[in-house]
Every structure is written in C-alpha cells, then in structure tokens.
N, C-alpha and C positions, 0 to 999 in steps of 0.2 A: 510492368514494362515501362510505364509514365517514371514512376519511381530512377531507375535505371538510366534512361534517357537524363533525367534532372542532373541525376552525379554525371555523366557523361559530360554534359553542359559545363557544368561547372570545371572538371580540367581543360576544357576545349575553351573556356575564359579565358583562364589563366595562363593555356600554351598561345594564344593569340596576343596576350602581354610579351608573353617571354619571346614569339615570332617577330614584332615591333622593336623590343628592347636596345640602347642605345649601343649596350654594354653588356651581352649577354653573359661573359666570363667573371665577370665581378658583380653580377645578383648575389644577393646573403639570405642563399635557402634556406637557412637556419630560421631567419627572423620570418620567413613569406611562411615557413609550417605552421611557426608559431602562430601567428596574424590568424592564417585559416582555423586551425585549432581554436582560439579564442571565439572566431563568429561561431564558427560550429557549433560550442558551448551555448555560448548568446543566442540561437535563433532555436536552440534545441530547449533552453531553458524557457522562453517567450513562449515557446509555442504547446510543450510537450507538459510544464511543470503546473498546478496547480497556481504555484506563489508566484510563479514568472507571469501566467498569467493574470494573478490578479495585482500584479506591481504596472503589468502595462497597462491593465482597465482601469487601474485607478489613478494612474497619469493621464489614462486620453479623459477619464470625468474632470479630472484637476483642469486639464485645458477648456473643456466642456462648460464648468463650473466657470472660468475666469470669461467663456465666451457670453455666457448670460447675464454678466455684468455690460459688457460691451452693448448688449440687446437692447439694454434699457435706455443706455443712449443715445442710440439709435433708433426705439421707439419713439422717443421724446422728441428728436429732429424732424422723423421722418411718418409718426403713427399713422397719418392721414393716405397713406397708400401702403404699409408695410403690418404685416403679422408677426408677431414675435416669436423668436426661436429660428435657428438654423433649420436650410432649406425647404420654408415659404415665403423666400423673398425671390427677386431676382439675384442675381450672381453677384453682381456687384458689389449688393447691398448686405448681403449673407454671406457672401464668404471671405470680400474684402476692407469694407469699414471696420469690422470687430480690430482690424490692425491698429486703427486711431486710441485703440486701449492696449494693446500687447505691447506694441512701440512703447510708450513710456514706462508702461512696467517695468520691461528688460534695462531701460535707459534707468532707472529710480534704482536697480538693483546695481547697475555700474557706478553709478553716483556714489553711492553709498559704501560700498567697497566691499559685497559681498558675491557678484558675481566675477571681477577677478582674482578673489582666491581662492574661488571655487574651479574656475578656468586653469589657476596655474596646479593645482593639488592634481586634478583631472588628467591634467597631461604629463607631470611627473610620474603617474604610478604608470601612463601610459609608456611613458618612457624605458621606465626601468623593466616593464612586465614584455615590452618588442622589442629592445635591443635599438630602437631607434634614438636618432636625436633629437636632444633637448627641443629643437625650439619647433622642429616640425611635427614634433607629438602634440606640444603645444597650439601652435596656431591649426592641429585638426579641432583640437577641442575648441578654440576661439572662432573658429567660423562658424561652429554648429550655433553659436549661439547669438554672433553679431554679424552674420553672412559672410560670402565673399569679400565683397570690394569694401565692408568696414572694418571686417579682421585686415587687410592688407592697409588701409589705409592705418589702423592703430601700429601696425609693426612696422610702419616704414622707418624706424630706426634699426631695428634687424635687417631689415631689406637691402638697403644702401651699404651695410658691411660684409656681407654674404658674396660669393660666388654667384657666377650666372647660369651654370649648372643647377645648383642647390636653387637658385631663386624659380626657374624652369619646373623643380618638382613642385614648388610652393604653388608655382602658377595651374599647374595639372590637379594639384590638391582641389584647389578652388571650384574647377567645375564640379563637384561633386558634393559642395555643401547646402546646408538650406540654412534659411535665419530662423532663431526662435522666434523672431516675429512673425514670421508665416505659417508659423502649424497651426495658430489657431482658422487660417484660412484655410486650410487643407483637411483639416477634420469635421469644417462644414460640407465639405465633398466626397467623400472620400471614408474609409473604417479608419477611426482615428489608434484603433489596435494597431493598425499594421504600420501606419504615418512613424508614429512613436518606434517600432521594433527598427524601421528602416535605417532610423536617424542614430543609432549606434553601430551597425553594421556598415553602413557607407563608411563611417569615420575611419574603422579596421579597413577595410576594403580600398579608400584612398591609399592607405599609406599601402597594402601591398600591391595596387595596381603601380604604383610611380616609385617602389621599391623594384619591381622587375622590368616595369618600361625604363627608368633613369637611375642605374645606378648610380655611386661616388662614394670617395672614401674621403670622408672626413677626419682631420687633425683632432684627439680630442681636448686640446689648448683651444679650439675654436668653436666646442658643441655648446655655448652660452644662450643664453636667453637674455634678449635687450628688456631694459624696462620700459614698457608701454608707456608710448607717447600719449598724457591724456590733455596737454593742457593745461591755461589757468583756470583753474575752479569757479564756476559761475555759483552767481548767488539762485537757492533752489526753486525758483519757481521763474528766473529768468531760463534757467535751461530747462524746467518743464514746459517751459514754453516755446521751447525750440526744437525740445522733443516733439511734443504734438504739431509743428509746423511739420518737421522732417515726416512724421508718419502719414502727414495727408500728402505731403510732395512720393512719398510713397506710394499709396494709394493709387493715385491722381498716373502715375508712371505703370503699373501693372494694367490700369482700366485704359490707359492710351492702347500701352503691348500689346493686348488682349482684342480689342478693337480693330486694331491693324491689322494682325496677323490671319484673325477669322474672316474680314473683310478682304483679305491680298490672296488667303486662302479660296476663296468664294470664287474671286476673278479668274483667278487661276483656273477652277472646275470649269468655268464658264467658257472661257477661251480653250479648252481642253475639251468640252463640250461641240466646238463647231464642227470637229472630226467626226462627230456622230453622226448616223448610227456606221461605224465599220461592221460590214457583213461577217459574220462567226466569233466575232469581238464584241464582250461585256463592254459597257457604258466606261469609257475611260477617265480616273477623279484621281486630283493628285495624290490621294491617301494610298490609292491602289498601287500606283508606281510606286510611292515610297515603300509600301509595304514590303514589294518583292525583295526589296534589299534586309530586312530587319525578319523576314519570314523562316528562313535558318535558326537563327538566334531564339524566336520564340518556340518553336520544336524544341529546340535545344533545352529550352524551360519545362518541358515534361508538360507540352498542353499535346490536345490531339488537336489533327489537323486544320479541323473547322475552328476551330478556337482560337488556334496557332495564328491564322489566316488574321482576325480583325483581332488579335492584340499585334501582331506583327504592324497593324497600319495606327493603331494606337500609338505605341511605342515610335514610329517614324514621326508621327505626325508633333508631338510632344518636342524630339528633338529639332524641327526644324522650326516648328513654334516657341512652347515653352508647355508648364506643366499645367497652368490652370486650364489653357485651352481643350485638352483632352481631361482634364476632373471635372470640369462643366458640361462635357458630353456624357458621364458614365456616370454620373451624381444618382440620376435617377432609376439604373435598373444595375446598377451595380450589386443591391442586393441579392436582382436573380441570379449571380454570377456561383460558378461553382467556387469551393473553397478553395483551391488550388490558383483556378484562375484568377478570382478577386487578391489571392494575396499576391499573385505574381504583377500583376497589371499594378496593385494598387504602392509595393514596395519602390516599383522600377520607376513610378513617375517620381519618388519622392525628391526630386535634386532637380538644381539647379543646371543640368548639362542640357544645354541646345546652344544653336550656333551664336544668341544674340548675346550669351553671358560668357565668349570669348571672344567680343568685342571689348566686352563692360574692363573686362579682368584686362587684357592688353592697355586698355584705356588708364586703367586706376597706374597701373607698372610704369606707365610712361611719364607720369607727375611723380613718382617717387623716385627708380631709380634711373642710373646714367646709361645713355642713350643707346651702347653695344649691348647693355645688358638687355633692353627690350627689346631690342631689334634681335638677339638672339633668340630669344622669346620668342618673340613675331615668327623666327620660321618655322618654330613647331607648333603653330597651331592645329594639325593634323592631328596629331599626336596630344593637345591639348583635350580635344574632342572624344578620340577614343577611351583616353583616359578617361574620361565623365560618365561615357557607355559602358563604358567595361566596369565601372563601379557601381553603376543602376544594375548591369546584368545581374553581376555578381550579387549581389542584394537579393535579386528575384531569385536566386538560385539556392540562396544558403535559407530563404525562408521557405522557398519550395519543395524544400526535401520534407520539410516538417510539417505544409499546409496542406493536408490530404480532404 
C-alpha cells in the first residue's frame, strides 16, 4: 500500500508543477517523460543493481577516503579537544572543517583544466540525451559541482545575453543544487549512499521541475554556451592561497547560518512557549506548526503516519533553516531509521532550497545582470522556492519507490 501511495506522490509532484506552470500549453511532454524515465532508471539502478550499488559505496568511501585526509589536519590544529574520524567531534568541527580540504581540491581540479571539461562533456550528452538546451544542461551540471551563486557567477557571460525568462529558469535551477564542496560535510551526517544517489537525480529533477513550471521556446541560433568567464591565471599557490581563504570564509558563513537559525529557532519555541499549557492542546513548537503544512507531502512519500508526522516537521524545518540544521539533529539515530524512511528524509535534505539561498541567488543576479531582469526575477520568488521543494520532493520519491 506504502508502495502505491509513493507512485501516487510522485504524479501529485509533478501535477503540482504543471498546477503552478507559467505556460501550461507549451510544456515539452516529450522531454518531462524522458527526464522521469532517465531518474527512474537512475534510482532503480542505485538502489536495485549490485554494480549501482557498489559504484555509489565506492564514491561515498572515495569521499570518506578524501574526508580522512582532512582529519589529520584537523587533528593536528585541533588534537587537544578532538577525536579523530567523523562523528566524534562536535558539528562543527566534523562535519564542516573537512571543507578547508574539499574547497581547494575542487578549486586545484578547475585550475588545472580538468574539471571544466568534464563539466562541459556532462552536459552535452545531457543535452542531446533531454532534448534540452545547451547551456542549461550545462550549468545543471556546473552547479553540482561549484554551487549556486559560483556556477552563476562563472556564467555571467551567458547571463547578461539570455532572456529574462530563460535567466528565471536558471534562477529556479539553482535552488536545487549542492556544491561538491559540501558533500563531504553531508556524509559526516547523514548515509553518504544516499547523499551521492540524490546529487544526480536533483540535477534530472531541476530541469524537469522548471521545464513544466517555465516553459519557452528557444531560437536554436541562440542555444550556445558562453565560454566561462575564468579570469587572469594566478600563479599556483597564490590562488591556493585564496582557495583555502575562500573555504574558511565558507566555513566561517555556514557556522554563523547555523548558529542563528537554531538560536532564532529556540526563541521562537520559547516565545511560543508563553501560550502554554493551552487546555486539550499539545505543547505548541515552531517545528509542529511548520509540520502541518509539509505533512501531506510526506504521506505522499509512502511513510506511515507516525513517521509521516516528524519527517513532515523535518523537512519544514530544513526549509525554513537550511540542511545542516536538520542532518545535525538526525546524525545520531538516523541509523535506527527504517529503510524507506532514512532514504526519504536523508535524499530530500540533500539541496540547497530554503528561504535564505533565495536571498543568496536574487543577490548574486543583481551584480550580474540588468536590473528588469532581476526585478523580474524578484517577483517569482514563490515560484523560486517551490521549484527547490518540488525537486527535494521529487528525489525522495524516485528513490522511495526503490528504498524498501
């Protein structure tokens, strides 16, 4: 029956896209089957295939592997109050230092010139395999690996010749990526199996959420790819040197987010608290009220109802926060989670979508392109957000069918 409910879920995504949609008559059903078709494959081979499975354990040990590198640096700074190895430290210190090593990795691999043309091959076969255009097959593939707001800032040559349409989908893309600098924070939290399966499914999942929220038709004299703005070439240990600044301003920026948001959180309970006790009324917490609204949606995921209940206030809480605030709460008994439930919960946090990284993305559009185009922008932020949800959903849906 859970079964059942999961595919139910999953059209009831997708007809909540197409309910939204700017342009329902000019959707390209053709490309949106294909898209689902593709994950279906994708989460069915991840989950179902011996070699899927052992291509994802031996990318989350790769990531594992590069995290125990980072350990030793962080022994070394830090041995006199720290254990080594992922989750015996505090949060901080375990899930998000090991960045001050992933950060220049990824930066050493763009330097060098081998992760953009690994970026551009990625989204060409993406390209030609959905019917999609050039550059937004491509910049899905360039955020997975340099985030939001650094994929958008490397293509602000693309950005500035584009439509404000077409820039709108790019901006909708966005809530829904992660940077590879952050998985290795996510895998000290978190089954780093499922981290890894999410991070290709979001990608299909963006283009066919903002394929059926925003359509357009594109000229295809205008379906190009700009050449990434990289700059003058720094000599290489000046810009690894600016690497590891950037990754501690990193750092330094999630343990602020994180800090605030559990703290604004707290206030909140507390000042929500002074109503207590209302007679016939449970203890009222902002997780609870957010819950009611996201409590649909996790039924909708093929949990049963108790279940449904606190990932329902999971999943709320996440989006109004962000992702590590909810992987720092579940880190420790997520184990006891059922299979179903661990993969759903642990898929849906994996992105970037809550309200503060449609601030970020508004922010980075506004230094790049001209000022109707963000202000266009600017009034779908609504629509920016669901777009972010609807492709966390989606995730937890196409891996749900398969996580029994």
């Amino acid at each position: 029956m859970f079964l059942i409910i999961n595919i139910i879920g999953l059209l009831i995504f997708i007809g909540v896209a197409f309910l939204f949609s700017r342009d329902k008559k000019n959707i390209d059903w053709k490309s949106v089957i294909i898209l689902i078709a593709i994950n279906l494959v994708l989460a069915w081979f991840f989950t179902q295939f011996p070699i899927g499975a052992k291509f994802i354990k031996g990318a989350a040990d790769g990531v594992s592997w590069l995290i125990e590198s980072a350990f030793s640096g962080i022994g070394f700074a830090f041995g006199s109050f720290t254990a080594p190895g992922p989750g015996k430290m505090d949060m901080a210190v375990s899930a998000l230092l090991p960045i001050l090593l992933v950060v220049p990795v990824f930066d050493i691999l763009m330097y060098v010139g081998i992760l953009p043309k690994f970026i551009s091959a990625l989204g060409w076969v993406i390209s030609k395999v959905t019917r999609q255009p050039k550059f937004e097959s491509f910049f899905s593939i360039e955020m997975m690996f340099l985030g939001n707001t650094e994929a958008l800032a490397v293509s602000s040559k693309q950005l500035t010749s584009m439509n404000k349409v077409r820039v709108l989908t790019v901006a909708m893309m966005s809530m829904s990526s992660v940077s590879g600098a952050i998985v290795g924070a996510y895998v000290t939290m978190i089954p780093g199996e499922y981290v890894l399966m999410a991070i290709p499914l979001n990608i299909i999942n963006a283009i066919i959420v903002t394929t059926i929220l925003n359509p357009f038709d594109l000229d295809p004299a205008d379906d190009e790819v700009a050449e990434i703005e990289t700059g003058e070439r720094q000599p290489f240990f000046s810009f690894l040197g600016d690497s590891v600044i950037n990754a501690g301003k990193l750092v330094l920026i999630i343990i602020a987010f994180v800090i605030a948001f559990v703290a604004l959180a707290d206030l909140i309970n507390k000042l929500l608290g002074i109503m207590d006790p209302i007679p016939y009324l449970p203890e009222i917490r902002l997780e609870y009220i957010l819950g009611i609204f996201m409590f649909p949606f996790a039924l909708l995921l093929g949990l049963p109802v108790g279940e449904a209940w606190v990932v329902a206030q999971q999943m709320a809480l996440k989006i109004v926060t962000n992702e590590f605030v909810v992987m720092s709460t579940i880190s420790k008994e997520i184990s006891g989670y059922s299979t179903h439930r661990a993969a759903v919960i642990s898929t849906f946090l994996v992105s970037f979508a809550n309200f503060s990284t449609v601030g970020m993305i508004i922010g980075t559009l506004k230094g790049i392109v001209k000022d109707d185009v963000s202000n266009f922008v600017s009034k779908y932020v609504p629509m920016m957000l669901l777009s972010g949800i609807l492709v966390s959903l989606l995730t937890a849906a196409f891996v749900g069918l398969f996580a029994w």
